[in-house]
C-alpha positions in Angstrom: -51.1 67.9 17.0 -51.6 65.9 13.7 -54.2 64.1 12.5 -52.6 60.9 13.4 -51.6 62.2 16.2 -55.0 63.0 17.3 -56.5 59.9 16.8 -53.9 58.2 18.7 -54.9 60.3 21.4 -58.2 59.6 21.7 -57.7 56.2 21.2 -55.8 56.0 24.5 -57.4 58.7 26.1 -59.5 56.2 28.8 -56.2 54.9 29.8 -54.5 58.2 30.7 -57.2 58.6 32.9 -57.2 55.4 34.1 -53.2 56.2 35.4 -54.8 59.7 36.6 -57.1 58.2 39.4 -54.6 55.3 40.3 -51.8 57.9 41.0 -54.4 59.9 42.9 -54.2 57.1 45.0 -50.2 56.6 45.1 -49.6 60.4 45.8 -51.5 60.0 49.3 -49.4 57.6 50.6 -46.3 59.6 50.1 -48.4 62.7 51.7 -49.8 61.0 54.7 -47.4 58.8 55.3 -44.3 60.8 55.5 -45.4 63.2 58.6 -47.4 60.0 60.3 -44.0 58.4 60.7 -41.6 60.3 60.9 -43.8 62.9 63.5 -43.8 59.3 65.2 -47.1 57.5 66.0 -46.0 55.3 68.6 -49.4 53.0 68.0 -48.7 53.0 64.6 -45.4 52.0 64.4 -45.9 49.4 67.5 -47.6 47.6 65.0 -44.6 46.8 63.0 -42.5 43.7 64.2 -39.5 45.7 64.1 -38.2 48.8 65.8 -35.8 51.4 63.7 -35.5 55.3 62.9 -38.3 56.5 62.0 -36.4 57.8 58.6 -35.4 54.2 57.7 -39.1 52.9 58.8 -41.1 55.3 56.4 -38.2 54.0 53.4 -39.2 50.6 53.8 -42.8 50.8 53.6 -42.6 53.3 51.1 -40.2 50.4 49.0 -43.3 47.7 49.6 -45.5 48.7 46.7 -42.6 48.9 44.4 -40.9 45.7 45.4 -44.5 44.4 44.1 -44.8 45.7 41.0 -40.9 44.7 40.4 -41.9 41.4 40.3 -45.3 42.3 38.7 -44.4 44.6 35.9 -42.9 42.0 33.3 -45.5 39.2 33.9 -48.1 41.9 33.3 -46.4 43.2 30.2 -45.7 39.6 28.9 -49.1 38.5 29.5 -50.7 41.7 27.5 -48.7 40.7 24.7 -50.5 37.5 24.5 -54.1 38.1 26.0 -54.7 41.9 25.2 -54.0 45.0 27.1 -57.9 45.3 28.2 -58.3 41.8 30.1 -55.1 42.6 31.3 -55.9 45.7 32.8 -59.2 45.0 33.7 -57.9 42.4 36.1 -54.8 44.7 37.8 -58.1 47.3 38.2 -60.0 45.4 40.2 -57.4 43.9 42.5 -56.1 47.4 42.9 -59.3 48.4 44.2 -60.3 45.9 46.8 -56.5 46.4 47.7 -56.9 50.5 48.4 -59.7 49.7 50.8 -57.3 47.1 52.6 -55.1 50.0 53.0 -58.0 52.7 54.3 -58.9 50.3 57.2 -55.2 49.7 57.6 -54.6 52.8 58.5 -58.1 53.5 60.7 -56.7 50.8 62.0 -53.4 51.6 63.1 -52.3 48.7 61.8 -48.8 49.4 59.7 -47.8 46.0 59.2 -51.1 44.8 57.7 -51.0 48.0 55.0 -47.3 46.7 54.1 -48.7 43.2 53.4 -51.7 44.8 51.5 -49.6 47.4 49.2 -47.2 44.3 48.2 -50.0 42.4 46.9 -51.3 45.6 44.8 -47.6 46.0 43.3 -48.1 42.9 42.2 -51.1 43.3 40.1 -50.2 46.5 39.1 -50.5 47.2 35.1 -51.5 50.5 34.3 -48.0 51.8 33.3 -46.7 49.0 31.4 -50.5 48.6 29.8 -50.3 52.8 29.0 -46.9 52.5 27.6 -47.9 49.0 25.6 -51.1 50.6 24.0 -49.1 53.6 23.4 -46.7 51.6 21.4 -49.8 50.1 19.9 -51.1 52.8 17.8 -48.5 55.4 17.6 -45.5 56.1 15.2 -42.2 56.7 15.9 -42.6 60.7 15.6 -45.4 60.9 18.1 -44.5 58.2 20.6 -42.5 60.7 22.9 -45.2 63.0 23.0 -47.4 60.1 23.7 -45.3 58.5 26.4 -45.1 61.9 27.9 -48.9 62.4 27.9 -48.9 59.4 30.8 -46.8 61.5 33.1 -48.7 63.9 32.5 -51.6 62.1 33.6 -49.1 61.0 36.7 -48.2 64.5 37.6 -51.5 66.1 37.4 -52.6 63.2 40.0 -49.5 64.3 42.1 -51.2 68.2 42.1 -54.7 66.9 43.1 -54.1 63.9 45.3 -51.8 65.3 48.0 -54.5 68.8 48.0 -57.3 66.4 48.0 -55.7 64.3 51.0 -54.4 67.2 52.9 -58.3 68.4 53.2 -59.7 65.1 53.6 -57.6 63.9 56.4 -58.0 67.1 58.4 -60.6 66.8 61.4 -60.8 70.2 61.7 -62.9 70.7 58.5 -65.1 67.6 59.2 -64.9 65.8 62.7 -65.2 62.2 61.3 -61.9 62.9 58.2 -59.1 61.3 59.6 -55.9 60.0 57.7 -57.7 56.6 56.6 -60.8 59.2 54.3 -58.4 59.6 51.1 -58.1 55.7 51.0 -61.9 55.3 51.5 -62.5 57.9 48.6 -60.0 56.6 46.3 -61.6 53.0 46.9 -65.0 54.7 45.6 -64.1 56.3 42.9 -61.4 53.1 41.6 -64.7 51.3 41.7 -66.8 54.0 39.1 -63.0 53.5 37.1 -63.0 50.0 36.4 -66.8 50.4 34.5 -65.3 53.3 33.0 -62.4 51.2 31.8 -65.0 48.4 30.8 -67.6 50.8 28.8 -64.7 53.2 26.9 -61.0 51.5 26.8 -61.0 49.5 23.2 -58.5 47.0 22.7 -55.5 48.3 20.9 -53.5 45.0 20.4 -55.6 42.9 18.3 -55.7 39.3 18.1 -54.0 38.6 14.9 -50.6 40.5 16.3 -50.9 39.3 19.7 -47.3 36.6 20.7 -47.7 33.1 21.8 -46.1 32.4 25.1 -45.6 30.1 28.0 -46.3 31.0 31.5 -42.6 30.1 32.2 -41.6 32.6 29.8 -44.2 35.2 31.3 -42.9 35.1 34.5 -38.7 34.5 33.4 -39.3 38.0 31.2 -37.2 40.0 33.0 -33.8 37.7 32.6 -33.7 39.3 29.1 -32.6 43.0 30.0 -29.4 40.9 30.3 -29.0 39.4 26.6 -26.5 41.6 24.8 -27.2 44.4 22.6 -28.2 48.0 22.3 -31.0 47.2 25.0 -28.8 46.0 27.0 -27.4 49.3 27.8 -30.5 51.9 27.5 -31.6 49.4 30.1 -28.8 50.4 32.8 -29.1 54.3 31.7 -32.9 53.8 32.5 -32.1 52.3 35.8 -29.9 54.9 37.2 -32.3 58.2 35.4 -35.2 56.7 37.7 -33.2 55.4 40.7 -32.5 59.4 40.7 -35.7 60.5 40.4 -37.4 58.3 42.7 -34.6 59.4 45.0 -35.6 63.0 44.6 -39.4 61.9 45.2 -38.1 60.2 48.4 -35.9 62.1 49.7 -37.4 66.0 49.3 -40.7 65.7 51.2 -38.4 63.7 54.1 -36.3 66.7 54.3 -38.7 69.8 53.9 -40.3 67.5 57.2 -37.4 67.4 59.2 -36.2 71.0 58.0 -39.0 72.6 58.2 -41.2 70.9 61.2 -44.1 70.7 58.4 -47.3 68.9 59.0 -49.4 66.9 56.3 -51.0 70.2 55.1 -48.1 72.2 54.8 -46.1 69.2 52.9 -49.2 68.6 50.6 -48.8 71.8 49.1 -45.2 71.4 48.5 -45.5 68.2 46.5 -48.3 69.1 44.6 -46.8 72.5 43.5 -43.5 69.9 42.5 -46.1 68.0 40.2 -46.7 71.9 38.1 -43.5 71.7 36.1 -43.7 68.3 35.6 -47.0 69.1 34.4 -45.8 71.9 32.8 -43.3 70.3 30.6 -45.1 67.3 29.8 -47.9 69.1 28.4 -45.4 71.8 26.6 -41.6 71.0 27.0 -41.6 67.4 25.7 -43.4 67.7 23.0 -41.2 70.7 21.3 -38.0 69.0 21.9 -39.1 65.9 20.3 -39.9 67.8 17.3 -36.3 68.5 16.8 -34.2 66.3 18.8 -33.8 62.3 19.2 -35.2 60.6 21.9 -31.6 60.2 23.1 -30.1 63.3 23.0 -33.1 64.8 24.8 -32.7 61.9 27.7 -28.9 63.1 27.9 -29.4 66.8 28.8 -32.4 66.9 30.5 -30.7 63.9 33.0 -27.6 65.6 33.8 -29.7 69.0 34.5 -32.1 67.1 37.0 -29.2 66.1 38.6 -27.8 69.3 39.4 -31.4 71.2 39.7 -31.6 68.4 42.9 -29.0 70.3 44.6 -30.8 73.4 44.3 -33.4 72.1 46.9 -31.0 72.0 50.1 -29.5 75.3 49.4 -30.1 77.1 52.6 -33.1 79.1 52.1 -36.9 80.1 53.2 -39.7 78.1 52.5 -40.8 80.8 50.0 -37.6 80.0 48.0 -38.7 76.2 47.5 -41.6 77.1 45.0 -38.1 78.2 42.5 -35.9 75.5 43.8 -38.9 72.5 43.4 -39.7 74.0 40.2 -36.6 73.4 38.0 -36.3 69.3 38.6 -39.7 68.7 37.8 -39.1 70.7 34.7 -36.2 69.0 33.5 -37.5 64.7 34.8 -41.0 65.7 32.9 -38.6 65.5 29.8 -36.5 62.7 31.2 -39.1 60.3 31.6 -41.0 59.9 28.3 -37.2 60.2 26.7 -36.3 56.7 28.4 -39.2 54.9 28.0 -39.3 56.0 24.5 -35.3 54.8 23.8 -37.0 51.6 25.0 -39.8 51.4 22.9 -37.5 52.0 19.2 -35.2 49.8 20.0 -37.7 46.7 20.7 -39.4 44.7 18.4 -42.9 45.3 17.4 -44.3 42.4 18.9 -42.2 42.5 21.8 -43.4 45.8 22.9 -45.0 44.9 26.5 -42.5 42.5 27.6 -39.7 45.2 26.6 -41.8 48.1 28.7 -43.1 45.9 31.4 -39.4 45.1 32.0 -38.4 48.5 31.4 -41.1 49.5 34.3 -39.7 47.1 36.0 -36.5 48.5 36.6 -38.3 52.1 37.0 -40.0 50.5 40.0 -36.9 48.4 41.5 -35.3 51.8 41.6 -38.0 53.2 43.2 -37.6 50.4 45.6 -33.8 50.6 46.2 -33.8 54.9 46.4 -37.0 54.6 48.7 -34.6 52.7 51.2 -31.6 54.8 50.2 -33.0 57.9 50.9 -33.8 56.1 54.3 -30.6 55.2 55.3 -28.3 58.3 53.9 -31.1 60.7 55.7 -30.3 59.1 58.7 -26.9 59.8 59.1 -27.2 63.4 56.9 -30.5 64.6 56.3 -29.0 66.2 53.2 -26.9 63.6 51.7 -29.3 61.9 49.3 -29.7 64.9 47.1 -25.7 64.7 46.9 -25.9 61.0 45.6 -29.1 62.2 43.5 -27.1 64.6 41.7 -24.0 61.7 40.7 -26.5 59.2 40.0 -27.9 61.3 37.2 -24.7 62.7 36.0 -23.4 59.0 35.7 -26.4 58.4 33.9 -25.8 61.3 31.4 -22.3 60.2 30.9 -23.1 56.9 30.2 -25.3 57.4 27.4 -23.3 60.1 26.2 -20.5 57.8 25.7 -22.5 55.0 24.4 -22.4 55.9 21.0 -19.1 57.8 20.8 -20.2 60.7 22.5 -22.3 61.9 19.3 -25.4 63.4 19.8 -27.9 63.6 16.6 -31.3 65.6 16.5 -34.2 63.9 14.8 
């Protein structure tokens, strides 16, 4: 790492870990969630208003917090163009917090439709991505910014190794009597609340005043009509849709089939996500980085796309659970790349002091794809339990194509 480099890092360094703890948080829901469901907790899901296969049931509420920060994400971005990314921040902390203990005494309480009412209102504050990615933009060059970018999901993926090992102990009664599924919720609530001093004390303001964009509050919250105005954007911003629409997908749809394959319990699929979250750590850490040295940001998002797609199919290849360790490994190797390449096609191609709006719409989309594959995955699971690693697989290749084509089908290295 550079000089520069290096003291971008630091700079930003209380925000990666800032996105560390709140993903801690995020990963449990996934873990817990997905065997509470689908195993069928008839008080739980009594609770809802609605009655459906349990399959379709765990997609919506898994599509609540994202359906949030869809609407969220731009306002947030917008608003740290013109107010800073601390305040900003600061703000979507402490909602976030108060909201995670809503959630830990929604589920003591049994209550599933009060912790779909309570995870809608924390999407909706949520600004940590679009507030990384901003501050990223902020203080790095155009060299570094992919390694940058790819430091958040780093920071994302290492959560995704901790939280579900973390959660599978601490909802398991038989190492403490009184841990039940609602303790990760109640620790995560704790230790948001020693984050948002943290944030206060060490995060320094990377937009400052002098750069920071005028705006209205009507244009805050119309933001995301522009991914439609026509130009280069335009079209990075419908490859970006369909890359995470397919990795959200996989995220959905893999832990609801090793459940329903397998017969695994919270512990057993806690370890199987968390040991997904290595390569991504993996290539974060190593992968990006390299390739960025020597390819465009582009070129990078093309290959490593169309190999996610067909690594996906790797995963229902019948085989032993042993096997999964291989077949888990290779697409989060090749969507750690994939990730910091799209948000970083995002980044060039905005202005400078358009930078949030352009990422918080770009998160955005990330987020109402989560929403859409969340229910997807639902819905094809239902009728095939295999099925949405099929359409995982085309999504991404589409993708590939797509952005392959945009530009004649040439591909040029950095």
């Amino acid at each position: 790492m550079d000089n520069q480099a290096e003291s971008s890092f630091f700079r930003i360094l209380p925000l990666y870990i800032v996105i560390f703890i709140g993903f801690v948080g995020y990963s449990l829901t996934i873990t817990i969630l997905t065997p509470l469901i689908l195993e069928g907790s008839d008080t739980l899901l009594g609770s809802l208003p609605f009655t459906a296969d349990p399959t379709i049931i765990l997609g919506v509420v898994l599509a609540i917090y994202p359906v949030g920060q869809f609407f969220g994400a731009p306002v947030m971005g917008a608003l740290s163009d013109r107010f800073g990314r601390k305040p900003v921040l600061l703000i979507s902390l402490i909602i976030t917090t108060i909201c995670f203990g809503g959630l830990g005494y929604a589920i003591q309480a049994q209550n599933l439709s009060m912790f779909i009412v309570v995870s809608l209102i924390m999407g909706l504050a949520e600004a940590n991505i679009a507030t990384a990615q901003s501050a990223v933009a902020d203080v790095t060059t155009e060299e570094n910014r992919t390694r940058m970018f790819a430091y958040i999901n780093l920071s994302a993926s290492g959560a995704f190794v901790i939280g579900p090992l973390i959660g599978g102990v601490l909802a398991d009664p038989d190492l403490v009597p009184w841990f039940n599924n609602s303790t990760p919720y109640w620790a995560v609530f704790i230790l948001l609340i020693l984050t948002v001093f943290f944030t206060l004390i060490a995060f320094k303001e990377t937009r400052p005043k002098e750069k920071r964009t005028p705006l209205s509050y009507g244009e805050a919250f119309t933001n995301m009509l522009t991914i439609f105005n026509p130009g280069r954007l335009r079209v990075i911003y419908l490859v970006n849709f369909l890359i995470y629409l397919a990795i959200f997908g996989f995220f959905r749809a893999f832990p609801m089939y090793l459940v329903e394959h397998f017969d695994m319990d919270v512990t057993e699929l806690a370890k199987y996500i968390a040991w997904n979250a290595v390569p991504v750590v993996i290539g974060s850490l190593l992968l990006t980085g390299y390739l960025a040295k020597m390819h465009s940001a582009r070129a990078i998002a093309i290959y490593s796309t169309f190999l996610f797609g067909l690594f996906c199919l790797f995963v229902i290849i019948p085989q032993s659970e042993f096997m999964l360790y291989t077949s888990l490994f290779l697409p989060g190797l090749a969507l750690a790349v994939a990730l910091p390449a799209s948000a970083t096609m995002i980044s060039l191609a905005a202005r400078e002091d358009t930078q949030g709006r352009a990422l918080g719409n770009n998160l955005s989309l990330e987020v109402g794809a989560e929403v859409l594959s969340g229910l997807a995955a639902g819905f094809l699971a239902a009728y095939l339990l295999e099925l949405p690693m099929f359409a995982i697989c085309g999504v991404a290749v589409l993708a590939s194509g797509i952005l392959f084509f945009s530009d004649g089908g040439k591909i040029k290295s950095s």
